[in-house]
C-alpha positions in Angstrom: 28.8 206.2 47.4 25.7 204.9 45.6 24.7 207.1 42.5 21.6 207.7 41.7 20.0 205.8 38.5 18.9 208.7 36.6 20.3 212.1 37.1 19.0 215.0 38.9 16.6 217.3 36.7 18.3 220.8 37.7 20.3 223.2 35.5 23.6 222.4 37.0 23.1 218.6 36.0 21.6 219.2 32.8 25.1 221.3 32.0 26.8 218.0 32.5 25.0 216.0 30.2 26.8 217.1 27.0 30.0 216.5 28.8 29.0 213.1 29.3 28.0 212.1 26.1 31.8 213.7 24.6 33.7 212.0 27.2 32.3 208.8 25.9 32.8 209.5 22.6 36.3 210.9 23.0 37.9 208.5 25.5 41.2 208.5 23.5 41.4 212.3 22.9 42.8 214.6 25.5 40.0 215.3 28.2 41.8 217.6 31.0 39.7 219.6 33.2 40.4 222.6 31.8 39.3 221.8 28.8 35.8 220.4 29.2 35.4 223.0 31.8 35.8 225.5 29.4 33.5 223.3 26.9 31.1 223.3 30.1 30.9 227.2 30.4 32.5 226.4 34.2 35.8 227.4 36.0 38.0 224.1 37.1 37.0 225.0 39.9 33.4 224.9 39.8 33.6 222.2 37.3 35.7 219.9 39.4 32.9 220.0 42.3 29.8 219.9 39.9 31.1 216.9 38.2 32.6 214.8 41.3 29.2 215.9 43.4 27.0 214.6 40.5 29.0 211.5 39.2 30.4 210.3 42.5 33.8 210.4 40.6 36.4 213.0 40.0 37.0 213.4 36.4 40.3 212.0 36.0 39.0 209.0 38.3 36.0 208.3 35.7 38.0 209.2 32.5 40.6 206.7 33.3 38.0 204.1 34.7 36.2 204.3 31.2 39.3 203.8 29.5 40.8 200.7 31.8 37.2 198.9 31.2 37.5 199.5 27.6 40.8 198.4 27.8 39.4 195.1 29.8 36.8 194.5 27.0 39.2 194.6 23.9 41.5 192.1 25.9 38.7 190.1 25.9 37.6 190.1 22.5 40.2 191.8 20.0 43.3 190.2 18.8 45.5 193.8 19.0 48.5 193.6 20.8 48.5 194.8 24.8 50.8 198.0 23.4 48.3 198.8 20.4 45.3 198.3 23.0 47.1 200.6 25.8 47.6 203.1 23.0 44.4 203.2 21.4 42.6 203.9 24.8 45.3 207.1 25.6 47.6 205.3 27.8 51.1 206.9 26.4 53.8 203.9 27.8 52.7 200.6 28.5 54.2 201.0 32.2 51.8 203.3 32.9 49.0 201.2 31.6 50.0 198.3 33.1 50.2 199.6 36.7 46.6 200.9 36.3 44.8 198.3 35.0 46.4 196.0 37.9 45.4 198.9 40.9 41.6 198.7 38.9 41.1 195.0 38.1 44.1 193.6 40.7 45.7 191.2 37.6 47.8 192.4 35.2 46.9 193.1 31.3 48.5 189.9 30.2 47.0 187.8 32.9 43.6 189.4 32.6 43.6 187.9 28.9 44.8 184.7 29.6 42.3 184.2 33.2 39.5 185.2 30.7 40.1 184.4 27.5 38.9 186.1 24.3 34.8 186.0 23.8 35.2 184.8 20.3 37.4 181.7 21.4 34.8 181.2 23.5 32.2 181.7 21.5 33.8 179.2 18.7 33.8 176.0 22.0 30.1 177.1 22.9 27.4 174.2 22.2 25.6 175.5 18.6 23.1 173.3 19.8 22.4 174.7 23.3 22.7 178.5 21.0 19.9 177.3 18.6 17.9 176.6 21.8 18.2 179.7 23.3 17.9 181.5 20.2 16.7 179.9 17.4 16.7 180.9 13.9 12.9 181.7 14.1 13.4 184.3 16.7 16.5 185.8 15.1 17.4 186.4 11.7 21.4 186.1 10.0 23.5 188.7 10.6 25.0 191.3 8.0 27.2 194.1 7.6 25.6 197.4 7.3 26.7 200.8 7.0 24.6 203.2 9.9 24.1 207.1 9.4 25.1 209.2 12.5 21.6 209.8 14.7 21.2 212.8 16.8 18.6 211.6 19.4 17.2 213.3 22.8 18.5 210.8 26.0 18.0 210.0 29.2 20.7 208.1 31.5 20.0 205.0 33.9 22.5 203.4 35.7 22.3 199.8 36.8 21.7 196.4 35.3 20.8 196.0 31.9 17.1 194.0 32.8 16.2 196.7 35.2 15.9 199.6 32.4 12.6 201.8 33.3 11.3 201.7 29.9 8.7 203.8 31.2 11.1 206.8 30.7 10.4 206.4 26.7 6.7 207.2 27.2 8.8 210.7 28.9 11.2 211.4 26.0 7.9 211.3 23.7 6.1 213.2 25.9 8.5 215.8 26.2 9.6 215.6 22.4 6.1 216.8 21.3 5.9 219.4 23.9 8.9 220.6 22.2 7.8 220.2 18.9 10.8 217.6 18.1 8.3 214.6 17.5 7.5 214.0 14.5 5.4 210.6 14.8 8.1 208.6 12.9 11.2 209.0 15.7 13.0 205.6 16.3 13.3 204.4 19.7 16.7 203.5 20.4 19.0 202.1 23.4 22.5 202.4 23.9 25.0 200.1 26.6 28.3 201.5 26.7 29.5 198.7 29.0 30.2 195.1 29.9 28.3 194.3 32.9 31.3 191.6 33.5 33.7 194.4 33.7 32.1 197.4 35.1 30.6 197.3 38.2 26.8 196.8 38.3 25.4 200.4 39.6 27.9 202.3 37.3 26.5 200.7 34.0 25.3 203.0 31.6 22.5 202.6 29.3 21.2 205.4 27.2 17.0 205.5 26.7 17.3 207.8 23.2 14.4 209.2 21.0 15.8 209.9 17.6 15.4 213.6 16.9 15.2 215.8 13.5 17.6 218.9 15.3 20.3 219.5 18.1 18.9 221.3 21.0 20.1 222.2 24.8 19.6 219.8 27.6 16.7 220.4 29.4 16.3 218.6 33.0 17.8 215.2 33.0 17.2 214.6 29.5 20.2 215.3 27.1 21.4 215.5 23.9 23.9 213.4 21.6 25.1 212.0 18.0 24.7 208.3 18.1 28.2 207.6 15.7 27.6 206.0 12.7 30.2 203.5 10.9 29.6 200.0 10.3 27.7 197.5 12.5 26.9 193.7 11.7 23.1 193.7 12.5 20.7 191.2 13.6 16.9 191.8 13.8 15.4 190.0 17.0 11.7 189.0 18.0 10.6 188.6 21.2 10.6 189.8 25.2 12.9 192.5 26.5 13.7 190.6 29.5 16.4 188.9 30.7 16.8 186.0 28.4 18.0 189.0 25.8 21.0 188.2 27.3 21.0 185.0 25.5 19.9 186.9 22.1 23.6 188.6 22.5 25.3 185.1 22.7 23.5 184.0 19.5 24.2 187.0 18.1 28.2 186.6 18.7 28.1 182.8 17.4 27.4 183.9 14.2 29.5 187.2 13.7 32.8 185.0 14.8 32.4 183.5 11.4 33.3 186.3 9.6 36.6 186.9 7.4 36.8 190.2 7.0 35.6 192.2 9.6 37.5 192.8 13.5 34.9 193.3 16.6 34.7 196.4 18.4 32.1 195.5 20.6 30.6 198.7 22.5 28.9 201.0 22.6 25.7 198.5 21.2 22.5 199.9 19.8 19.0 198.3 20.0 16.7 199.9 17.6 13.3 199.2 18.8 10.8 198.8 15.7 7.5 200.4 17.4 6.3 203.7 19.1 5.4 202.5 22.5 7.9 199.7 23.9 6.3 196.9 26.2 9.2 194.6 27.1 6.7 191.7 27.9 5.2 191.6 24.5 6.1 188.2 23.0 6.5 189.8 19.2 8.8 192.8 19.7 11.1 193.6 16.7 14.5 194.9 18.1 17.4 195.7 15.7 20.5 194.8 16.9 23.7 197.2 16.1 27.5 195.9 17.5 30.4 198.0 16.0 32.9 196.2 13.6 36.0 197.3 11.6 35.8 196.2 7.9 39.4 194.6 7.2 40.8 195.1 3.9 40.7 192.0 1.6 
């Protein structure tokens, strides 16, 4: 079944939006049916049909498909232990984790990590040469450690490849921002990925087009609310095109933070903080902030 890239603007959707944005945020918390039905205002019943109609999944098959391609990325990048990893995304006995990530991704846990390796091994063999190239220090500035607020922001959902983001649907949010009196002329303009393209499949990747907003409010058509999570982030301010050589930005970007000490990767969900009020993805001198989780490790 092919879902659509933005969701439907009708009030049964719109009830599923906060949902959403909890599930993500909660992936290693308990999220049974009954309980985000009741958080949904819904029976199980009703719930259970709304959310498989609309998603494409059921909820337990998206829940645990969230978690197993969380659990793929930290293979891939974080130095925890298979148990620790299977743990930390709500998988109770490593049996149980084990058997699923091999029915999802066909290769066990332990083979999974070995086949791919770990992106900061890789990152440490990549060319800096061939890096500089594709991102050189002119076009990207050093990375840091910063400490980011929490950001309530209004959002709408695409789903698909990262390069084929309608940016158009900013020039919406604004739109509908002032109409609701939640624009204030300064908002940031933000994007959020919560996946690895290389992991989850192409039309279920989600990217979140957010308009920072001053107060919570109730989802109205397709466009939702949610609390961007603060914490800490190494940063990296970027200028240039939106298009697809970003993906190269993200390399550079990675070359630089596996040189720090005293700091462990998380990874996802990434922020882009777009410096401007209208975004053109074309224009040459865009200034994008660049916000990937990290752990601060004690000295």
């Amino acid at each position: 079944m092919t879902r659509p890239k933005t969701f439907n603007p009708n009030h049964q959707t719109a009830a599923l939006l906060p949902i959403l944005a909890h599930i993500q945020s909660h992936l290693d918390e308990d999220l049974s049916l009954a309980q985000l039905a009741e958080k949904a205002s819904l029976s199980p019943y009703h719930f259970h049909r709304l959310f498989h109609d609309t998603i494409g999944e059921t909820l337990k098959q998206y829940t645990q498909r969230l978690r197993l391609e969380r659990a793929a990325f930290d293979l891939k990048i974080r130095d925890a232990t298979i148990l620790e990893i299977a743990l930390n995304w709500g998988f109770n006995a490593p049996e149980t984790f084990t058997r699923a990530f091999k029915r999802w991704f066909g290769v066990t846990p332990r083979q999974y990590r070995v086949s791919y390796g770990r992106i900061l091994d890789q990152q440490r063999q990549m060319n800096p040469t061939l890096l500089n190239e594709l991102a050189t220090e002119t076009t990207c500035s050093r990375v840091t450690i910063q400490k980011l607020k929490p950001i309530p922001v209004a959002f709408v959902r695409n789903l698909g490849a990262y390069e084929n983001v309608a940016f158009q649907q900013y020039d919406r949010l604004i739109g509908w921002a002032d109409a609701n009196g939640l624009y204030t002329g300064d908002n940031l303009l933000l994007g959020v990925g919560h996946d690895d393209p290389s992991i989850t499949p192409t039309e279920k990747v989600r990217f979140d087009m957010c308009l920072s907003v001053p107060e919570p409010f109730q989802p109205d058509g397709n466009i939702g609310f949610q609390t961007i999570s603060g914490g800490y982030f190494a940063t990296m301010s970027y200028i240039g095109p939106l298009d697809a050589t970003f993906n190269q930005v993200y390399h550079h970007f990675f070359s630089q933070l596996v040189q720090f000490k005293k700091i462990e990767i998380i990874g996802l969900p990434v922020i882009e903080i777009y410096r401007t009020t209208r975004i053109n993805p074309a224009y040459a001198l865009n200034e994008t902030d660049i916000y990937i989780p990290v752990k601060k490790l004690d000295s």
